[in-house]
gemmi code that builds the backbone of each chain (N, CA, C; Angstrom):
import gemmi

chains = {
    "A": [
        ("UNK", (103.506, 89.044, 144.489), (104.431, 88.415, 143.561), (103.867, 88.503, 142.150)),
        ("UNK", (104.775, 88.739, 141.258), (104.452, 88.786, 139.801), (105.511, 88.372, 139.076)),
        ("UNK", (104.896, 87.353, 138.354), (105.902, 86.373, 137.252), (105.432, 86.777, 136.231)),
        ("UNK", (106.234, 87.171, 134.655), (106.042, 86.607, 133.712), (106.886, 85.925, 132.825)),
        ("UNK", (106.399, 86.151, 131.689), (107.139, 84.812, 130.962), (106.499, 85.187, 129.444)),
        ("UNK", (107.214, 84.859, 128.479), (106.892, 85.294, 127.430), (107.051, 83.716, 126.240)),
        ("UNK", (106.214, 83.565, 125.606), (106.053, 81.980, 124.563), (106.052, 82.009, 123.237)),
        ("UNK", (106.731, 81.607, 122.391), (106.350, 81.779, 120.888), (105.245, 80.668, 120.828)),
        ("UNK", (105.090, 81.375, 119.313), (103.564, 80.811, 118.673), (103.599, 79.389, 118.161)),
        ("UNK", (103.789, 78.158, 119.398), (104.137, 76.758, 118.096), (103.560, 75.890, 119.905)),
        ("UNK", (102.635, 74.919, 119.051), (101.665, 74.246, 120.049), (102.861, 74.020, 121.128)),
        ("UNK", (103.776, 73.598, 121.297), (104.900, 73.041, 122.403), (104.789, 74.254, 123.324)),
        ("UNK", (104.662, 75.801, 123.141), (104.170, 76.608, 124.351), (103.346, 76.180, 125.321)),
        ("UNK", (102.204, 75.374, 124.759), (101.007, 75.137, 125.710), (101.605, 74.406, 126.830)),
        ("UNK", (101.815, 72.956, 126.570), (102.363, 72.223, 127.694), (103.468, 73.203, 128.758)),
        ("UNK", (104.646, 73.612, 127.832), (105.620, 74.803, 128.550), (104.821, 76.450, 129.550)),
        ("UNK", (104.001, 76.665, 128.778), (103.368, 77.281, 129.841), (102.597, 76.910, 131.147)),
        ("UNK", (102.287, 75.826, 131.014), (100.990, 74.718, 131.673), (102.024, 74.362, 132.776)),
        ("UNK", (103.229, 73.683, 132.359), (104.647, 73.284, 133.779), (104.884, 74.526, 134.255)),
        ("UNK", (105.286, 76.244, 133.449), (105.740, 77.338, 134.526), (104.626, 77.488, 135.469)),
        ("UNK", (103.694, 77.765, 134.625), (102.671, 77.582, 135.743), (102.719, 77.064, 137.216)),
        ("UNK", (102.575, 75.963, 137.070), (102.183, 74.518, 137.468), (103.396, 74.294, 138.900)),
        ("UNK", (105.316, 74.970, 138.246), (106.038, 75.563, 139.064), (106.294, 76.625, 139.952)),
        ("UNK", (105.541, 77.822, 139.371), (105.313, 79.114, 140.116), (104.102, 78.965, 140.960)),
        ("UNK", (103.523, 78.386, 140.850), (102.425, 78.127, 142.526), (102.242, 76.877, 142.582)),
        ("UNK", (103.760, 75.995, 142.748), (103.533, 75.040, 143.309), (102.578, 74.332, 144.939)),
        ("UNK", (103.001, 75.600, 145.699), (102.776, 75.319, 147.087), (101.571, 75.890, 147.602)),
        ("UNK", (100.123, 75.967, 146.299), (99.458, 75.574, 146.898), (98.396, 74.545, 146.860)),
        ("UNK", (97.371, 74.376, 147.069), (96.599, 72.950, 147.051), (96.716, 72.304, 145.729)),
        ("UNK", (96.825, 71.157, 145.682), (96.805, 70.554, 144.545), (95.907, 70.667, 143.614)),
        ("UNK", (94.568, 70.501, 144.431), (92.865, 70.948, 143.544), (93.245, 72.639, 142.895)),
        ("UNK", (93.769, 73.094, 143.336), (94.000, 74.854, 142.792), (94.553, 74.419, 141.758)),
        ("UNK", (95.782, 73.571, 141.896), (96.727, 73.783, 140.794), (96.304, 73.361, 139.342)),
        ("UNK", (95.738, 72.143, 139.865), (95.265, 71.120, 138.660), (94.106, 72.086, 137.903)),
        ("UNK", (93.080, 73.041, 138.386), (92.212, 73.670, 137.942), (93.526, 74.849, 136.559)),
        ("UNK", (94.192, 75.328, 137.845), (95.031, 76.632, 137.242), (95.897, 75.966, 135.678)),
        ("UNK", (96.111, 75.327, 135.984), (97.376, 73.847, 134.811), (95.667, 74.064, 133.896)),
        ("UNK", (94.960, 73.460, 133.956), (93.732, 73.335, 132.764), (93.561, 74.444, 131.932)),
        ("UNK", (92.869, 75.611, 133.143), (92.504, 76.912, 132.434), (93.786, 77.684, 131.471)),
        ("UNK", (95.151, 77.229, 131.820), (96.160, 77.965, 131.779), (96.742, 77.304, 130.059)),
        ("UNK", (96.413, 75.977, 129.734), (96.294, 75.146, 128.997), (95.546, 75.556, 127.901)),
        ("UNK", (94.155, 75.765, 128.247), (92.920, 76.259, 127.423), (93.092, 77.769, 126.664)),
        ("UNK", (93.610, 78.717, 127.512), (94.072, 80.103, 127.168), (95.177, 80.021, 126.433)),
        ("UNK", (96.248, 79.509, 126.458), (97.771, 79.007, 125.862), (97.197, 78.263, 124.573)),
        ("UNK", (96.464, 77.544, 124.371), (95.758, 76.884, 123.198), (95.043, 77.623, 122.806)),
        ("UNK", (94.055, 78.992, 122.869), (93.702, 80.114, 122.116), (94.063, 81.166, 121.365)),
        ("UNK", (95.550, 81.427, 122.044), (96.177, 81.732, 122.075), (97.167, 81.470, 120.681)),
        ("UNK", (97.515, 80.503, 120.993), (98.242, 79.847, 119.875), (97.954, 79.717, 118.430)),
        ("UNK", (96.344, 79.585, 119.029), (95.741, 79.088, 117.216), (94.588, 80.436, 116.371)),
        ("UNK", (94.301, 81.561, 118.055), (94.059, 82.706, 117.013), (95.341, 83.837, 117.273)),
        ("UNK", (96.068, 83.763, 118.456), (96.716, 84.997, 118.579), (97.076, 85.662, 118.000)),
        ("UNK", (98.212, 85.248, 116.543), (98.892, 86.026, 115.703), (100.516, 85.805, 116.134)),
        ("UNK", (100.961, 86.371, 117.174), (102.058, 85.897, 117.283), (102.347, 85.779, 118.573)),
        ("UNK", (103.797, 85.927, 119.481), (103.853, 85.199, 121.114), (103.125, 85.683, 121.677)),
        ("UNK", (103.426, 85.046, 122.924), (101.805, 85.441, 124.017), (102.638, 85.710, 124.954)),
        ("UNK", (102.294, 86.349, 126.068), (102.797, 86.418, 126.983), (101.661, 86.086, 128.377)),
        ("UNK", (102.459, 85.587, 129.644), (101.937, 85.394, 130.566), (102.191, 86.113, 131.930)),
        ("UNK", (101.495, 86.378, 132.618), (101.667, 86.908, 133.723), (100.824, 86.032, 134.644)),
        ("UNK", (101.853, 85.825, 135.762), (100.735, 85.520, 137.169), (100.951, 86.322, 138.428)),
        ("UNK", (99.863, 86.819, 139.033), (99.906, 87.409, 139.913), (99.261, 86.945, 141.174)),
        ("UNK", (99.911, 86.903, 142.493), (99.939, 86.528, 143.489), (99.670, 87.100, 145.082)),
        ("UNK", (98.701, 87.065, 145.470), (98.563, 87.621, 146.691), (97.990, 86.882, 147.455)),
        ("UNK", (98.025, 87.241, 149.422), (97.537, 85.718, 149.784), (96.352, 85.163, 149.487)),
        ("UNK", (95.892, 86.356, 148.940), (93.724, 85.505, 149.096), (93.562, 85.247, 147.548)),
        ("UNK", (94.553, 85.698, 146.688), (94.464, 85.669, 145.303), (95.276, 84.982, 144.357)),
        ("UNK", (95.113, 84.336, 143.358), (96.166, 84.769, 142.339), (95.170, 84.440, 141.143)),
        ("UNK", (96.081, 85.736, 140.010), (95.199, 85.219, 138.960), (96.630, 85.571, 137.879)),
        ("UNK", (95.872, 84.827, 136.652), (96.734, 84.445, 135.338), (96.425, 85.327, 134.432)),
        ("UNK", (97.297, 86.067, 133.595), (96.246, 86.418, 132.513), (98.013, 85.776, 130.993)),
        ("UNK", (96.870, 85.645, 130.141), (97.694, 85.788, 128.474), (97.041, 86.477, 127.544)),
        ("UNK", (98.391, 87.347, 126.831), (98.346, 88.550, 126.655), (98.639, 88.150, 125.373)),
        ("UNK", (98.110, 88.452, 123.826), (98.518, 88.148, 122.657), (98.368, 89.107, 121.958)),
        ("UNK", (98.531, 89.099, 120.757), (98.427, 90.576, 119.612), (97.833, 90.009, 118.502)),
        ("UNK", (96.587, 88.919, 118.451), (95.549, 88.770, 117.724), (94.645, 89.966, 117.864)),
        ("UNK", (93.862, 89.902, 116.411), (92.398, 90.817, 117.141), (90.952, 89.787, 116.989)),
        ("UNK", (90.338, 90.124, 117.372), (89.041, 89.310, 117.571), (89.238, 89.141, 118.616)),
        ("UNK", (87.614, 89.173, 119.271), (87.511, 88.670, 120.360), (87.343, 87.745, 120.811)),
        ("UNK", (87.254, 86.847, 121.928), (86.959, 85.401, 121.822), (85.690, 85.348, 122.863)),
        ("UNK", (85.041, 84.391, 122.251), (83.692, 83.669, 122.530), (83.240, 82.496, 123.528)),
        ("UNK", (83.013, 82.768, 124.451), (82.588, 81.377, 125.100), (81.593, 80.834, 124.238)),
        ("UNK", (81.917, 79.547, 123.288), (80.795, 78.828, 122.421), (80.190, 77.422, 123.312)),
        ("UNK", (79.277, 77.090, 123.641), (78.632, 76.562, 124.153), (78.684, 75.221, 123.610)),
        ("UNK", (79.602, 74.704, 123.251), (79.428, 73.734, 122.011), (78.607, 72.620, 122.244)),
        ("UNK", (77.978, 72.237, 121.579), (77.189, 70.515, 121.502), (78.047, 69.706, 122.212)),
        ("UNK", (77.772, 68.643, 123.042), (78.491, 67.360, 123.166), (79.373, 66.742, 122.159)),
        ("UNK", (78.847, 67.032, 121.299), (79.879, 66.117, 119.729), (80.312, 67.218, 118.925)),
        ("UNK", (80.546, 68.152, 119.587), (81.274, 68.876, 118.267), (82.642, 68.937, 118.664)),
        ("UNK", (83.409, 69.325, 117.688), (84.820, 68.886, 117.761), (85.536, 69.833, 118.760)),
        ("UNK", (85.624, 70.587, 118.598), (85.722, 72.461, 119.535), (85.002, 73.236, 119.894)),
        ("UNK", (85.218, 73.932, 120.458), (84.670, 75.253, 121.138), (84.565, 74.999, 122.483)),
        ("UNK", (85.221, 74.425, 123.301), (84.762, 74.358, 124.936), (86.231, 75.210, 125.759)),
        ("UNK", (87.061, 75.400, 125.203), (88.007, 76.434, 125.685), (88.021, 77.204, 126.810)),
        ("UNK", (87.012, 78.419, 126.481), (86.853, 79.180, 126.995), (85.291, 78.651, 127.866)),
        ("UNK", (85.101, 77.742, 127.921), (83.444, 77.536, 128.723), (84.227, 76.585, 129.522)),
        ("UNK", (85.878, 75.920, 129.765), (86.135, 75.395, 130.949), (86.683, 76.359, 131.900)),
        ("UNK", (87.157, 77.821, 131.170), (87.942, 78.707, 131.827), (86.535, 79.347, 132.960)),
        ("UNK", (85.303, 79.394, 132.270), (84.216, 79.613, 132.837), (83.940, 79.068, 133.945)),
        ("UNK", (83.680, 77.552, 133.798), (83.500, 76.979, 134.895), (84.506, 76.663, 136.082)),
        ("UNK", (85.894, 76.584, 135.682), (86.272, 76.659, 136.518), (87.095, 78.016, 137.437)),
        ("UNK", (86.789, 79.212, 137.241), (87.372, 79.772, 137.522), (86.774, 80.331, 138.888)),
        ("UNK", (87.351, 81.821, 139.521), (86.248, 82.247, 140.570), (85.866, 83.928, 139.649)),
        ("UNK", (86.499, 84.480, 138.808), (86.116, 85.079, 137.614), (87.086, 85.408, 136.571)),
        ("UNK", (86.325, 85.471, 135.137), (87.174, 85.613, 134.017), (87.235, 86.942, 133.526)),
        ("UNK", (87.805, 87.304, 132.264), (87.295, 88.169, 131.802), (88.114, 88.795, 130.428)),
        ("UNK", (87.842, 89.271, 130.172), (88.632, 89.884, 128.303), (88.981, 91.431, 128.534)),
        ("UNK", (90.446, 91.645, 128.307), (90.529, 93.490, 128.157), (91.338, 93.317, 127.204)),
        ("UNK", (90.972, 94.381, 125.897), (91.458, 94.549, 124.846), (92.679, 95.717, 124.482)),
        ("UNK", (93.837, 95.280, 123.847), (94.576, 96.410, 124.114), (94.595, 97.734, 123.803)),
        ("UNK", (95.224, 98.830, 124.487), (94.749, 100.110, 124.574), (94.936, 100.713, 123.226)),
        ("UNK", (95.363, 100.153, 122.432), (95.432, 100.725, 120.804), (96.065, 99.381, 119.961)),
        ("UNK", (95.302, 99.434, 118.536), (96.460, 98.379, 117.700), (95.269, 97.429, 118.306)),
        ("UNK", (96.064, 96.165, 117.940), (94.954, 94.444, 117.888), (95.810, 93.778, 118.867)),
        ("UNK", (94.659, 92.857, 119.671), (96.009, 92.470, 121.056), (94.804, 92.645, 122.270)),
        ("UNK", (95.159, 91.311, 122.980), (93.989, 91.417, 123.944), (94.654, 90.417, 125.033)),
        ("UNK", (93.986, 90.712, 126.615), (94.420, 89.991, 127.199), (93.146, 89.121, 128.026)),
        ("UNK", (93.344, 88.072, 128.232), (92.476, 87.012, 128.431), (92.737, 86.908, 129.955)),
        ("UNK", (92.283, 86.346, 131.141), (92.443, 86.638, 132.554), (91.738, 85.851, 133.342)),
        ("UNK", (92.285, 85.172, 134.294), (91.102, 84.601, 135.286), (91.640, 84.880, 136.743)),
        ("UNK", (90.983, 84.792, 137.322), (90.996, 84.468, 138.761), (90.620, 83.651, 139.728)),
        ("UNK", (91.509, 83.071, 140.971), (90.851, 82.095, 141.924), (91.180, 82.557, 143.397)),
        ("UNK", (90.323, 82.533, 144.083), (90.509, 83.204, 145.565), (91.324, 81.984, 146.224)),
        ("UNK", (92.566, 82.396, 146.793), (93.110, 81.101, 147.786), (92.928, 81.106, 149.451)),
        ("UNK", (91.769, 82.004, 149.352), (91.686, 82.171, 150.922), (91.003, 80.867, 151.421)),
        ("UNK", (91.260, 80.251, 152.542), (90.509, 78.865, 152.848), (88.923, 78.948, 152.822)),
        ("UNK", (88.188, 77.664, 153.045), (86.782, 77.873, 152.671), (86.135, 78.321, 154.116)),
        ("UNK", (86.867, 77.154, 155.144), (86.511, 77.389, 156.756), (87.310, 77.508, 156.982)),
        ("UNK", (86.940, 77.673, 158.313), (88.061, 77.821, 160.197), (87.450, 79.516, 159.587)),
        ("UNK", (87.060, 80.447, 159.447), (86.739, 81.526, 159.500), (88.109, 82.670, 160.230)),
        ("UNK", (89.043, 81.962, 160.679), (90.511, 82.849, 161.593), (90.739, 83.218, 160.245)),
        ("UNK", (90.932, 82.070, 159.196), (91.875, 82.546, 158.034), (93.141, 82.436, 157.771)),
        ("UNK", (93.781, 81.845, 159.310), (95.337, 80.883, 158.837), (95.135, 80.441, 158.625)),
        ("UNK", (94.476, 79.447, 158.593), (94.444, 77.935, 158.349), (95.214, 77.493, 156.603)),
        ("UNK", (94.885, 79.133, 155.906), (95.727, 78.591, 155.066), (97.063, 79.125, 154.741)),
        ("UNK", (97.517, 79.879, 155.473), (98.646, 80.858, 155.607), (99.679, 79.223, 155.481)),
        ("UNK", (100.728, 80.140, 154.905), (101.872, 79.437, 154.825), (103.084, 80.008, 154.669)),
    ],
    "B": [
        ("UNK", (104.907, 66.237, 137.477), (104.718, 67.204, 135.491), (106.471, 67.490, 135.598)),
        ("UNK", (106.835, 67.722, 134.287), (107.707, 67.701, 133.437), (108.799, 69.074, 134.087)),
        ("UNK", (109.767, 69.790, 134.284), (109.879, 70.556, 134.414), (109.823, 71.808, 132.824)),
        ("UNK", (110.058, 73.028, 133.555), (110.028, 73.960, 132.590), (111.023, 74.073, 131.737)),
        ("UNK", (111.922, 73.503, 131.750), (113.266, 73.682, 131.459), (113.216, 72.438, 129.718)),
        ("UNK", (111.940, 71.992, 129.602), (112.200, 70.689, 129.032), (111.134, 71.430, 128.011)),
        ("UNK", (111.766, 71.430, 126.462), (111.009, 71.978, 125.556), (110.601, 70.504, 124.311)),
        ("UNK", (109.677, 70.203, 123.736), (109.369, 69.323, 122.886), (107.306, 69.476, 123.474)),
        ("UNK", (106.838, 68.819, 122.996), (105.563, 68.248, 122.643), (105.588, 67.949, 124.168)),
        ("UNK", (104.011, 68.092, 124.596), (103.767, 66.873, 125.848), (104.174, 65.373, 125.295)),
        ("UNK", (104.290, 64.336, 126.712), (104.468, 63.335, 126.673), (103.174, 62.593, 126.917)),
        ("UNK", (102.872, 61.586, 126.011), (101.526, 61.137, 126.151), (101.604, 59.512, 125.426)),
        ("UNK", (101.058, 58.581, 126.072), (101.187, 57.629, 125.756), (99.961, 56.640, 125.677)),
        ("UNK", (99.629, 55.972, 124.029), (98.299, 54.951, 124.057), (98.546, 53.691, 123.868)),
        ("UNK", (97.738, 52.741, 124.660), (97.832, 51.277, 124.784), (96.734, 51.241, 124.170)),
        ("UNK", (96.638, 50.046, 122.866), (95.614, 49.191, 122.889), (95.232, 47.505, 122.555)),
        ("UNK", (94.304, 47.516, 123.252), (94.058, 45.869, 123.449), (92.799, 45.457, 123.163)),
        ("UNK", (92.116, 44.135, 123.562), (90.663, 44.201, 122.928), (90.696, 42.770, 124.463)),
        ("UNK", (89.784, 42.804, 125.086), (89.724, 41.820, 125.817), (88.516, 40.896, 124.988)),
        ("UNK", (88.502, 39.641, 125.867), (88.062, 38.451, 125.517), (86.363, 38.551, 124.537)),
        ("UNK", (85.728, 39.621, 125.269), (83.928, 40.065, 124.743), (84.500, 40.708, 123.684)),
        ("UNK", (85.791, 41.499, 123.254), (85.930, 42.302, 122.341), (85.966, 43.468, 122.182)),
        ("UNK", (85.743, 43.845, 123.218), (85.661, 45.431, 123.506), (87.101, 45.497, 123.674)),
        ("UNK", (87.243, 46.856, 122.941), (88.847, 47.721, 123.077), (89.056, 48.309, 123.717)),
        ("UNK", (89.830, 48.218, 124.283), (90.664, 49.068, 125.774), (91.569, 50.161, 124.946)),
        ("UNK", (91.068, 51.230, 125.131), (91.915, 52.418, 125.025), (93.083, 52.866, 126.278)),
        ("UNK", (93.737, 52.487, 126.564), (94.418, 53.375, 127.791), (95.357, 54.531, 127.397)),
        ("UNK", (95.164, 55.396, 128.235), (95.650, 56.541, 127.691), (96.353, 57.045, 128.394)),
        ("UNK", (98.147, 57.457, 128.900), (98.916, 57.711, 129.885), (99.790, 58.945, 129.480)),
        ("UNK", (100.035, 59.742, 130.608), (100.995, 61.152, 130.398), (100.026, 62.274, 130.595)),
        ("UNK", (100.519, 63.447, 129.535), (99.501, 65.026, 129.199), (99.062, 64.669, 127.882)),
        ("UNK", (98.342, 65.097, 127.929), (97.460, 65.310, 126.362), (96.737, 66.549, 126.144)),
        ("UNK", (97.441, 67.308, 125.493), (96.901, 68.780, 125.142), (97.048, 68.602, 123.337)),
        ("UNK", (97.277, 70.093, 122.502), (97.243, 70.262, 121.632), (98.651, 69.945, 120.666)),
        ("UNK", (99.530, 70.123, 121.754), (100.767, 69.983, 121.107), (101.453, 68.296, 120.634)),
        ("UNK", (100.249, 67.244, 121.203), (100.471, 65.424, 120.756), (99.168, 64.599, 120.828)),
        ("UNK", (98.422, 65.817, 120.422), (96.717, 64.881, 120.411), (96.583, 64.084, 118.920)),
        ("UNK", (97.313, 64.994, 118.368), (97.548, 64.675, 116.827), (97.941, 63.356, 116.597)),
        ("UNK", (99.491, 62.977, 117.672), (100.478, 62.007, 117.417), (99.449, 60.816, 117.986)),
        ("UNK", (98.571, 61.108, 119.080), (97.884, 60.071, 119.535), (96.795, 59.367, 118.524)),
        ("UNK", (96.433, 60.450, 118.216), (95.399, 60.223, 117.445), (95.938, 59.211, 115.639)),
        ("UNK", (97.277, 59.521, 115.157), (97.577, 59.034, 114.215), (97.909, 57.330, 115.461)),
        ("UNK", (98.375, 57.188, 116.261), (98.501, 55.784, 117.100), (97.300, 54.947, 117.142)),
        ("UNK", (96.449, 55.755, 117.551), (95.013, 54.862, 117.917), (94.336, 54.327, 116.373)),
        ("UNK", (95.270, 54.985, 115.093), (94.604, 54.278, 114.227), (93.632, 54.970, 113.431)),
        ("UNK", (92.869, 56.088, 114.449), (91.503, 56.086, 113.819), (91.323, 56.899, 112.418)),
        ("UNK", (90.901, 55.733, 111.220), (90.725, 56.224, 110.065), (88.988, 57.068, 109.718)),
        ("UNK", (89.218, 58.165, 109.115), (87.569, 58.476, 109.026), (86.798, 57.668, 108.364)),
        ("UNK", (85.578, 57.659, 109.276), (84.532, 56.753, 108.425), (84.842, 54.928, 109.299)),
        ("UNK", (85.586, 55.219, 109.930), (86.143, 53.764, 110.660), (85.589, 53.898, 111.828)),
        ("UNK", (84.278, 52.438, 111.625), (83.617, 52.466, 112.959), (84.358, 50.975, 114.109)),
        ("UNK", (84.051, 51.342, 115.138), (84.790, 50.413, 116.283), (83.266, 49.678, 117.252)),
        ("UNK", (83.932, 48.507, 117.862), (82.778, 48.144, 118.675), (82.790, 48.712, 119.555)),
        ("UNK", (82.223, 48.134, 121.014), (82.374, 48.853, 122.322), (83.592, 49.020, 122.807)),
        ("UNK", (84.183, 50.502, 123.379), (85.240, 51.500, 123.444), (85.555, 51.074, 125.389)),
        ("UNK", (85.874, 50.921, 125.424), (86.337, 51.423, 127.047), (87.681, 52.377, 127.082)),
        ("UNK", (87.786, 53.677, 127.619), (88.487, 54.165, 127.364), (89.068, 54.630, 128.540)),
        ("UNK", (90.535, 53.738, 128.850), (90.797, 54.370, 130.578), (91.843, 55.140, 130.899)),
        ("UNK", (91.656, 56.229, 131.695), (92.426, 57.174, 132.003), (92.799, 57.813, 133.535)),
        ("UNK", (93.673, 56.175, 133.650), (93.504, 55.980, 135.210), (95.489, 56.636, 134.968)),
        ("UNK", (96.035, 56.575, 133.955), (97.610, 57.087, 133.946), (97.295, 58.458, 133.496)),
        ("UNK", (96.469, 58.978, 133.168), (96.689, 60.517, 132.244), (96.405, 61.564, 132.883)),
        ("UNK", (97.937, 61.682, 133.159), (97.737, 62.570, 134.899), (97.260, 64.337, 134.346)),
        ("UNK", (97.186, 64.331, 132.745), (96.452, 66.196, 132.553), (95.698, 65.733, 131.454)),
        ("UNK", (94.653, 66.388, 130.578), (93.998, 66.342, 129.602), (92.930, 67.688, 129.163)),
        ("UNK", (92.924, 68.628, 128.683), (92.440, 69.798, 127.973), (91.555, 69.535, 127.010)),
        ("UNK", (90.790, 70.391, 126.915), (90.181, 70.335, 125.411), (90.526, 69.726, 124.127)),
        ("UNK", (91.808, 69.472, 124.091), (91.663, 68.933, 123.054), (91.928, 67.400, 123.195)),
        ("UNK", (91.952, 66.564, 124.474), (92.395, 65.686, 124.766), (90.553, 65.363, 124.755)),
        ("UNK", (89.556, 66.192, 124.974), (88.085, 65.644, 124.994), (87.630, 66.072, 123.602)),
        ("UNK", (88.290, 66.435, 122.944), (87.982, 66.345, 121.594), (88.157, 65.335, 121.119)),
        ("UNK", (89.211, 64.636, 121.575), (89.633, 63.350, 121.119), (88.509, 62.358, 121.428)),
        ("UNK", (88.343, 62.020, 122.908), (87.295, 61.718, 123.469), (86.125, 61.457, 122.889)),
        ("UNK", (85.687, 62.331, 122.109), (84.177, 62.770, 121.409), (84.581, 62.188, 120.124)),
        ("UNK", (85.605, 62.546, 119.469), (85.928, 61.576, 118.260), (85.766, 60.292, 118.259)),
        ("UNK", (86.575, 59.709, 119.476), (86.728, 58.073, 120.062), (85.071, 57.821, 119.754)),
        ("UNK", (83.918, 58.624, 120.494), (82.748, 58.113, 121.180), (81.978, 58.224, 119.500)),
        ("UNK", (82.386, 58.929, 118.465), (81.357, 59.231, 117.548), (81.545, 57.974, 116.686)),
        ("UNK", (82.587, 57.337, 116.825), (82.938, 56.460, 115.714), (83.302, 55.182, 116.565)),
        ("UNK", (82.177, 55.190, 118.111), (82.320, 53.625, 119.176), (80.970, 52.681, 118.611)),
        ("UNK", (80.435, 51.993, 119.032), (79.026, 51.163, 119.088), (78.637, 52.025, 120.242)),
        ("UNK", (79.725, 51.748, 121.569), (79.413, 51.941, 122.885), (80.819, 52.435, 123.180)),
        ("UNK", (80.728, 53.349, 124.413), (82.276, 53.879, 125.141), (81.760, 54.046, 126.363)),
        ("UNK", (82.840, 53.642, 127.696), (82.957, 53.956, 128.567), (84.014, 54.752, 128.885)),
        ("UNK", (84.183, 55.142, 129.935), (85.584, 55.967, 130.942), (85.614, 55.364, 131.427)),
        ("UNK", (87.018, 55.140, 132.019), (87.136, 54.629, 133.085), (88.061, 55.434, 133.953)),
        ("UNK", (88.370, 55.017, 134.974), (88.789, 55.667, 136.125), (89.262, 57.397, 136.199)),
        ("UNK", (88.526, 58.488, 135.283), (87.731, 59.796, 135.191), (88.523, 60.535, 136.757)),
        ("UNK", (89.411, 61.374, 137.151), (89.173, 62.384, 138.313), (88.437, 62.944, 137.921)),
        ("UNK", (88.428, 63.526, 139.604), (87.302, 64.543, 139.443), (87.076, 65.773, 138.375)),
        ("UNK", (88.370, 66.375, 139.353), (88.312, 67.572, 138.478), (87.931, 67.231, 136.395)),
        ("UNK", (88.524, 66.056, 135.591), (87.945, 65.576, 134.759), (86.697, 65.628, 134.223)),
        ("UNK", (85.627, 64.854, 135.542), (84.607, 64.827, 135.840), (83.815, 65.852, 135.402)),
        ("UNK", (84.275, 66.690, 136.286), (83.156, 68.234, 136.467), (83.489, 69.026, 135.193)),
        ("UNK", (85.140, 69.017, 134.373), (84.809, 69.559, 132.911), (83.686, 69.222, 132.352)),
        ("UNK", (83.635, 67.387, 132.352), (82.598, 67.012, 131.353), (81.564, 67.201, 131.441)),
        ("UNK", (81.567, 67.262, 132.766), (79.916, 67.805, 133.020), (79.590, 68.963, 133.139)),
        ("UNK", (80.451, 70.140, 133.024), (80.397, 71.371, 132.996), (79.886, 71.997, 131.259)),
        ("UNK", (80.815, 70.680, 130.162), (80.707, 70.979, 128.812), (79.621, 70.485, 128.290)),
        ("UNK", (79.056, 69.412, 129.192), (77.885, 68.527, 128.490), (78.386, 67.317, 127.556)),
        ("UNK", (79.693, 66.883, 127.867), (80.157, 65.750, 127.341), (79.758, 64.831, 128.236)),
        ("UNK", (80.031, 64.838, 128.696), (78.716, 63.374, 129.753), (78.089, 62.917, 129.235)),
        ("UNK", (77.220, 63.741, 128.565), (76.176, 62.520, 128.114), (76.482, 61.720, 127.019)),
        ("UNK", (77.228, 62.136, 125.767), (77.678, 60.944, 125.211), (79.687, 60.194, 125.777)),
        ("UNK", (79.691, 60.335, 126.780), (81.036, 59.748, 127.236), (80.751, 59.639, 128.900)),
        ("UNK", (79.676, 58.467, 129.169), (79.346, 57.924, 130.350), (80.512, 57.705, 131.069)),
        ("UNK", (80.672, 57.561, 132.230), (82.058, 57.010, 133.099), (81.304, 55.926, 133.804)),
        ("UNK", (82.502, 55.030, 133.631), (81.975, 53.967, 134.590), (82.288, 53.939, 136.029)),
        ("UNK", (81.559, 53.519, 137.061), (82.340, 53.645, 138.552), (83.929, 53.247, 139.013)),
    ],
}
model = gemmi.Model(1)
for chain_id, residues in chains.items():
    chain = gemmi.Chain(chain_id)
    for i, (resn, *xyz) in enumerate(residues, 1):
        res = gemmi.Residue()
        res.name, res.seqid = resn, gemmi.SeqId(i, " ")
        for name, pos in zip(("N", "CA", "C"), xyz):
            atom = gemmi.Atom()
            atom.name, atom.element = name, gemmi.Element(name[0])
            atom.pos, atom.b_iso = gemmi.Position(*pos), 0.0
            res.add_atom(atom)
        chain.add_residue(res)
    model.add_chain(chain)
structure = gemmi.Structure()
structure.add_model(model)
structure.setup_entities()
């Protein structure tokens, strides 16, 4: 399965991307979702404030997988900044870090424009059969 | 959560109170991302340079919160005496402790 969805550039995308989200893989674990709603939040808010102009989203879906990516036409790259406890920003991209199962940056194939990406495995942790999470 | 169909700002909502010792109860209810951290933040008051006593700050209604909702957070804590959390999920949790906000934004049990 592959959704996308396309957002203009004005903070009210974030939340609006964060619910399609949040609707397009409703059905599976809640702990997935709430992670996917954050990271999806964090990227949509990078998005917004370096992109340049709309972003677009894609999610892609398979049973052991799905991953997100947003796609903008800023240039620069973006930074996981490590920020201090008290500094005002920079943890963005260091929650997409931690919570993901991997991230990553591909820049577009010509022109300024990059797409931002994560991934989370939905295959169950035990029962080793591997229905257990089929649905 | 909200459906998709519904365009405006997240919905986010702040209570505050000061119980009997004086400490201020922040409660904080809804989403809080980038698109009404602002609006919260003009609610709670906080003027720069305006220091507060001890903070308790609970977020037992604020069913999402992002980066910029712990930006807020860190603002609240720079300009407290003292701040607690209160009722923190997990997933919450493990941001803060993933970012290293923990240590100045303790949670209480």
């Amino acid at each position: 399965m592959i959704v996308q969805r396309a957002f203009p550039r004005t903070a009210d995308s974030v939340p609006a991307a964060r619910h399609f989200v949040v609707d397009t893989v409703n059905d599976i674990p809640k702990e997935i979702v709430d992670r996917v709603a954050l990271m999806v939040s964090e990227l949509a808010t990078n998005a917004i404030r370096h992109g340049g102009t709309d972003f677009e989203m894609r999610i892609k879906r398979t049973n052991d997988e799905l991953s997100v990516e947003i796609e903008d036409s800023g240039d620069g790259a973006p930074v996981v900044r490590h920020a201090r406890p008290r500094d005002a920003s920079g943890r963005g991209l260091h929650i997409v870090e931690a919570l993901s199962d991997a991230w990553g940056v591909r820049n577009a194939n010509r022109g300024a424009g990059k797409t931002v990406w994560f991934t989370l495995s939905l295959a169950p942790l035990t029962g080793g059969g591997g229905n257990e999470g089929a649905r | 959560m909200a459906t998709i169909d519904e365009v405006g700002p997240a919905k986010a909502n702040v209570d505050v109170s000061r119980n009997a010792n004086g400490t201020v109860i922040v409660a904080l209810s809804g989403e809080l991302d980038i698109s009404n951290v602002e609006l919260i933040r003009e609610q709670l008051g906080l003027g720069i340079g305006q220091t507060l006593p001890a903070v308790v700050v609970d977020v037992a209604e604020l069913s999402f919160m992002d980066s910029s909702g712990i930006a807020l957070l860190v603002q609240i804590a720079g300009q407290a005496g003292q701040i607690t959390l209160r009722n923190v999920s997990p997933l919450i949790q493990r941001v803060l402790t993933a970012t290293g906000v923990n240590e100045i934004l303790p949670a209480a049990p």
